[in-house]
N, C-alpha and C positions, 0 to 999 in steps of 0.2 A: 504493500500500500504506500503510494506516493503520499507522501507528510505534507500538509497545510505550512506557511511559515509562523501565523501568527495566533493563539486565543485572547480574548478578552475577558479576563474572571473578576468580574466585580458583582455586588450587590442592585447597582442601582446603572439601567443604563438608556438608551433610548426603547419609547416614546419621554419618557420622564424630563421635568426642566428641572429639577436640582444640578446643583454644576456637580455632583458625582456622579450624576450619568452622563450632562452634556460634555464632562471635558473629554473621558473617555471616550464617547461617540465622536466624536469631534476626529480624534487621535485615530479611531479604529477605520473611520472611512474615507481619512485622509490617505489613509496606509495602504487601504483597499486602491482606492483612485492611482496610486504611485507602483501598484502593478501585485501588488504582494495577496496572496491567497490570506484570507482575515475571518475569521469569526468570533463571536462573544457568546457566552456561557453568564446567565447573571439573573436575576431574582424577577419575578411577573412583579411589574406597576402596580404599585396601589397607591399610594400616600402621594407622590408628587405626580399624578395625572389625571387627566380628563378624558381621557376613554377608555370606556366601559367595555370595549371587544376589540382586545391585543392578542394576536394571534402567541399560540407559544411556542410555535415557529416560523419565522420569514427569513427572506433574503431583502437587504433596503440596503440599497445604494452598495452593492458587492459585497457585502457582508452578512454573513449565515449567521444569524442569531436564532440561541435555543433560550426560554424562559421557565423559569422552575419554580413552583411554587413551592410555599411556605410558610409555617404562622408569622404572621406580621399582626405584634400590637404597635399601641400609639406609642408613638417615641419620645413622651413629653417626661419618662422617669425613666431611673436607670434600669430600671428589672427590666420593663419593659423592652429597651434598647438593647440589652443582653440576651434574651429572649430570641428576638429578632436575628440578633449576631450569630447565635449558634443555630439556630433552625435551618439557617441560609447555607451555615457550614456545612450541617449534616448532611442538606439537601445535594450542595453540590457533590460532596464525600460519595454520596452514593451513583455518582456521574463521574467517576476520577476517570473512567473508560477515555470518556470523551475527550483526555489530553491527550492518549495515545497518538490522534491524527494528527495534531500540530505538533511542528518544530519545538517552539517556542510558547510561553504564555505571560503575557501581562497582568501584576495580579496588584490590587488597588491593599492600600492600609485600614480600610474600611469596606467591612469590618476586620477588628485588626486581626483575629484567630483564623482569617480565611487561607493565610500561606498555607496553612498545614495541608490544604489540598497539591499545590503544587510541589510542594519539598517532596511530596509522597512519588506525584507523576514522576518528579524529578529521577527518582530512585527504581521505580517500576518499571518509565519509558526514556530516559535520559532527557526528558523534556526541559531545555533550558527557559531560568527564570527570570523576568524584567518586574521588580518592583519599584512598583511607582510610590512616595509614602507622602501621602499628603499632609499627615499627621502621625507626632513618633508616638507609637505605644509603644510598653504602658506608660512612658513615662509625661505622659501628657495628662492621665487620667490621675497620677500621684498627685502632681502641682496641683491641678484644679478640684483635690479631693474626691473624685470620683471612685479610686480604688487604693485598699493599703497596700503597702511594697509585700506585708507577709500572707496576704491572701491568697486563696486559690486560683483565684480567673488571673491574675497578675503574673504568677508564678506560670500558669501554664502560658501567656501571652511571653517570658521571659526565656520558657523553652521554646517554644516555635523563632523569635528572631535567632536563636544561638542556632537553631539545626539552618535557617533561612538565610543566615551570613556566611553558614559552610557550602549552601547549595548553590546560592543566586550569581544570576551573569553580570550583571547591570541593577543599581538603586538609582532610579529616578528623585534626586531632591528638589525644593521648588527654589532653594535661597542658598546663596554659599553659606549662611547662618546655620541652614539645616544640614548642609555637608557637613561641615566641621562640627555639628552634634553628633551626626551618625559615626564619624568617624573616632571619634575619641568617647562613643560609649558602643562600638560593634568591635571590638577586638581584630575580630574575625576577618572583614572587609579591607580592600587594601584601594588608595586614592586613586586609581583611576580606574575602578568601578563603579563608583559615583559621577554619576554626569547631572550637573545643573541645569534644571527644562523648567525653567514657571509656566505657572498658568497662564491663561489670556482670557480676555473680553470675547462675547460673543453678539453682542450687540450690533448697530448698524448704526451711526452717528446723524444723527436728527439735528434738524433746525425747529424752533419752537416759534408760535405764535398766541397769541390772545384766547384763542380756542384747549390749545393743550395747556397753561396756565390753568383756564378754568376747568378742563378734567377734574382737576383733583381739586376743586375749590380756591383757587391762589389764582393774582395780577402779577402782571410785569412788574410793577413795584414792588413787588413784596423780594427780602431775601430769606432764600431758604435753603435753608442746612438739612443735608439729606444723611439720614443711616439704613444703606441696604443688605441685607443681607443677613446673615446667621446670628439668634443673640442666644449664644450657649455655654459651655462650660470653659471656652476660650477666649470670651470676648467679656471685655470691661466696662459695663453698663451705669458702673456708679457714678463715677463723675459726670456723663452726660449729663443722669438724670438730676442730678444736683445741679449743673451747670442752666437745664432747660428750666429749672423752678427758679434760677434766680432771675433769669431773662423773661419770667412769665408775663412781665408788661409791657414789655416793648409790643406794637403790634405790625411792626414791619418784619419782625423778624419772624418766621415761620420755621416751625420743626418738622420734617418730613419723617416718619421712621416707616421700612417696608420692609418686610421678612417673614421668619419663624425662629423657634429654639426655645429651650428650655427657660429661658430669661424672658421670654416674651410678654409673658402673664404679668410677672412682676415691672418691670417698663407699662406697661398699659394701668397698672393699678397706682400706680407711680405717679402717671401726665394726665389721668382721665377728667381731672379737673385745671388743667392747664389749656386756655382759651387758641394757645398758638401752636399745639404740640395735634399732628395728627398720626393716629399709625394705623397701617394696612399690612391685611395677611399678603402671601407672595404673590409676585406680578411676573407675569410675562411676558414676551413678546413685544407687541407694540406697548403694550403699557407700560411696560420696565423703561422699554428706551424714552418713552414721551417723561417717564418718570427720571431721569439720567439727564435729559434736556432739560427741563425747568432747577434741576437742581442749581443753587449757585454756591456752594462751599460742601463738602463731603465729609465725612467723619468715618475713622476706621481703626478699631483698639483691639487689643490683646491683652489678657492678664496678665497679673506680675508672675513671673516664676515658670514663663512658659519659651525663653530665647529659645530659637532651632528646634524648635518643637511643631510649629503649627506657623500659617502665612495665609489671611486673610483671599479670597477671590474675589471678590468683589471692590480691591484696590484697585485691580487691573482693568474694571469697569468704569471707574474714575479716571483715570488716568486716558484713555481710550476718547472718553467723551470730554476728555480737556474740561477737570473741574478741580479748583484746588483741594488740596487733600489736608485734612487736619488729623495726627493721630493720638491716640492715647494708649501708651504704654510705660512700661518701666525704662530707665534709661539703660542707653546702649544698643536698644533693639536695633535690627536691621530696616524697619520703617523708619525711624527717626533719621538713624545714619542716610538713606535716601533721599529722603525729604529734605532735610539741609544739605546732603550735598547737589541735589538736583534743582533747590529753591522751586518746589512744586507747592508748600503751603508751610505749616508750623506743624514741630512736633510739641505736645504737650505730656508730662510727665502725669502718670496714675494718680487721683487728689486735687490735682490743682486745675481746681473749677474757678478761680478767678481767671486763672492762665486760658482756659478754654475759652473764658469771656472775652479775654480781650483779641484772643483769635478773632472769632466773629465779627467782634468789634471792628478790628481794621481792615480786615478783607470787607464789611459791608460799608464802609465810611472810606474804601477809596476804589475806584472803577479803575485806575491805570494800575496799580500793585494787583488786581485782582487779574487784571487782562495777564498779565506777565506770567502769573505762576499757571493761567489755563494753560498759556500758549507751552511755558516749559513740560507742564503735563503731558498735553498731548504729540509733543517732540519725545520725550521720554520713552513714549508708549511706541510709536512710530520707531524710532534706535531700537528698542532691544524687546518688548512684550508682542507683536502682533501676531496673530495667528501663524501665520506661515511662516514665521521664523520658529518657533514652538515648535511647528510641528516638524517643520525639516528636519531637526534635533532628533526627537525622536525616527524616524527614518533614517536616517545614517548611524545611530546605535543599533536601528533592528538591523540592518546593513552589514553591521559587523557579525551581529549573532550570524543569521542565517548564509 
């Protein structure tokens, strides 16, 4: 039997708009399009889609996708999302068949217990491994208290990377930040098996008028500070929220938030009496980008205690639609280091809600500083984030395996 060169084994993948399925998709039928035999292996739609009758198997756009089902509860606790992780596991586990025909398999950090399917092919079918790790477990779930270091799920998450740094061809990092975490806590791994591929935007850059303003309730005049994307065990919501209750009378200034995550509850129960603060569940499509075009200042944080561990997606949507970028983390991070040295907007340190005030403050009291850091945004993004430079990357790593 002639081998495939490539599978795609994630959780989450097309029709689905979370960016853990869009980026993979993205990746898989770019690779398909550049001549390479591609399938994906990955969990049936539920939670981020809108139709009701997704085959559980197609071929779209050169790529042979099989979907598997699974219990899927709500992911708004941790049982819940545990739950989820290993069902998906099991599921695949008892499909390990299906690696025999590929080469090769790309297998996502989420959820983090799924290598243990490939270490396996690995060893069965010599099928070589590309992980991609968007997030390090477990030691992301330690910092953000999600799991203890002497637990069981931790401890087994702590075997799988040690058998998965003896096995794998290639780690996909998103940041040199995350290189040089993976590399000084994987023993194993040696530096130029780490290749550095960030995400990218998926978006289509919109011009705005009086009409998409009013969309979402907002004028031309008003400025508005947008937070899209993930508020969960990674992201630093406190000083926002503190920032957005001291700015609660200004009424030029508008608070955009659009997403999901486990913080979301609490952000909502937080603003629901704040006159300028609005927040909406996920957007797509036209309404994300009409939603990226009215924005005028962006917001994008990470907890303390999580360097090289985890890099926001939806920077690179900022960034794309040329909007200045404000972030909130602990110092040192590799957004900060960015942001000042690419003069795209202000980084602001975890606490300092004055500091975030007076961000706001002088990006909306001055239109020529403001024009400056869009224009460096979207130069930034254009140099080194755009789709097809991303994906080329990857392409010339599968290039090497196969």
């Amino acid at each position: 039997m002639k081998r495939k060169d490539a599978l795609f084994l994630c959780q989450f993948f097309y029709p689905e708009y979370n960016s853990s399925a869009t980026l993979p998709w993205d990746t898989a039928r770019f690779l398909a399009n550049e001549g390479y035999s591609i399938g994906a292996l990955c969990g049936y739609p539920k939670e981020y889609n809108n139709n009701s009758n997704v085959p559980l198997v197609e071929i779209k756009e050169n790529v042979e996708i099989k979907r598997l089902k699974y219990l899927q509860l709500k992911r708004g606790k941790k049982f819940s999302r545990l739950i989820n992780y290993f069902s998906f596991t099991f599921s695949v586990l008892l499909h390990v068949g299906e690696l025999r025909k590929y080469k090769s398999v790309f297998v996502y950090s989420n959820p983090p217990v799924l290598p243990i399917v490939p270490i396996l092919a690995k060893i069965l079918f010599d099928t070589k491994i590309i992980f991609v790790s968007y997030d390090v477990y477990p030691e992301v779930a330690y910092a953000s208290g999600s799991l203890t270091e002497n637990g069981v799920i931790a401890k087994t998450m702590r075997m799988i990377n040690r058998a998965l740094s003896k096995k794998v061809s290639f780690v996909v990092s998103l940041t040199e930040e995350m290189k040089e975490f993976l590399l000084n806590n994987r023993p194993n791994l040696k530096r130029e098996q780490v290749r550095v591929i960030p995400n990218w935007a998926h978006e289509s850059t919109k011009a705005c008028d009086s009409r998409t303003y009013a969309k979402f309730g907002y004028s031309k005049d008003d400025f508005i500070v947008s937070y899209f994307g993930n508020m969960g065990i990674c992201q630093e919501m406190e000083t926002f929220i503190q920032n957005m209750k001291l700015m609660k009378d200004d009424s030029r200034i508008k608070f955009f938030i659009v997403g999901h995550g486990g913080k979301m509850k609490h952000v909502i129960n937080e603003t629901k009496d704040l006159k300028n603060v609005q927040v909406l569940q996920f957007l797509t499509g036209d309404d994300f980008e009409d939603a990226v075009a009215i924005s005028s200042c962006s917001i994008v944080s990470l907890e303390a205690g999580l360097r090289g561990m985890c890099a926001p997606s939806k920077f690179y949507s900022y960034l794309q639609g040329g909007i200045p970028v404000i972030s909130i983390t602990e110092k040192g991070s590799y957004l900060q280091d960015e942001i000042e040295k690419e003069s795209i907007g202000k980084a602001i340190t975890i606490g300092d809600t004055q500091g975030l005030t007076d961000a706001i403050y002088a990006l909306a009291h001055d239109e020529q500083y403001r024009y400056i850091l869009a224009k460096n945004a979207s130069d930034l993004y254009e140099r080194k984030y755009t789709m097809k430079k991303c994906l080329s990357k990857y392409a010339e790593m599968l290039a090497e395996l196969v």
